[in-house]
LUMKE-100658 format. One line per 3 residues: their letters; for each residue x, y, z of N, C-alpha, C. Coordinates in steps of 0.02 Angstrom, whole numbers. Each point is the difference from the previous one (the first is absolute). Layout:
// residues N
a	X/Y/Z/X/Y/Z/X/Y/Z ~ ...
END
This chain:
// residues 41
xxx	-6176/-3343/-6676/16/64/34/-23/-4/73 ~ -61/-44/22/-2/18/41/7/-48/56 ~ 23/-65/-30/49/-45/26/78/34/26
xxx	38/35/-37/50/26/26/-34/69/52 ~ -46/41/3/-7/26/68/-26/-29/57 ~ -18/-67/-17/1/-39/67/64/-8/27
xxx	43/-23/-44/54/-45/15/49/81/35 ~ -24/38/-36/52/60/24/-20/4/83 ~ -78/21/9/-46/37/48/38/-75/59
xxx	-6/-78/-23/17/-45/55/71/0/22 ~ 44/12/-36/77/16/18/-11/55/39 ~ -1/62/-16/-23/73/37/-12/-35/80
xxx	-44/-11/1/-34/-58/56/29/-33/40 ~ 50/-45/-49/48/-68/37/70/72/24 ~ -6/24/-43/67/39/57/-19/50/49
xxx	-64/14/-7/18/67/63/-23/-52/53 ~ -46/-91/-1/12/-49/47/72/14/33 ~ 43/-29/-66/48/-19/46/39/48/24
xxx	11/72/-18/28/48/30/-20/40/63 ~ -59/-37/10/-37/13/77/25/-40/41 ~ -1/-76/-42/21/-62/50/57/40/8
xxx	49/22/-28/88/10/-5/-7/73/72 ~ -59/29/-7/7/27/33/-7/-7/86 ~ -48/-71/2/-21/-22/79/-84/-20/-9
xxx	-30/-41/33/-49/-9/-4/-55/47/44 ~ 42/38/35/-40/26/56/-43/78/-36 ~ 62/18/-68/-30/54/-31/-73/-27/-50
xxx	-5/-51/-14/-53/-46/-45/-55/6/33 ~ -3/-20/86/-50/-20/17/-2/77/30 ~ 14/59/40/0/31/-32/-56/87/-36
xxx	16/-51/-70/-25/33/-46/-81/-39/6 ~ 15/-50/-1/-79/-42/-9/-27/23/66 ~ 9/25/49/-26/32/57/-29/68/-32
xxx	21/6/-20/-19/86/-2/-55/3/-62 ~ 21/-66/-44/-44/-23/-66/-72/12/21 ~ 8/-40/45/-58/-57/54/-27/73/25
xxx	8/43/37/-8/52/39/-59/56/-59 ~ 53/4/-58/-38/26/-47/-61/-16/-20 ~ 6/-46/-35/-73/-68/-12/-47/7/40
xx	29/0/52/-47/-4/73/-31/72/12 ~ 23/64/-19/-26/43/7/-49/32/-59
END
């Protein structure tokens, strides 16, 4: 069971990757700016 919610949780994962990539890299980095910003505060 909890082999398949990995496998679910890593797909979940691998696509909103690549639907960011699909979207531009500039929205990726971004998000990890603002990630970073958070963290940081």
């Amino acid at each position: 069971m909890k082999r398949t919610q990995t496998a679910l949780a890593g797909s979940t994962l691998y696509t909103a990757i690549e639907f960011h990539t699909t979207m531009g890299k500039r929205s990726i980095s971004r998000v990890l700016l603002v990630q970073q910003q958070l963290s940081g505060e």
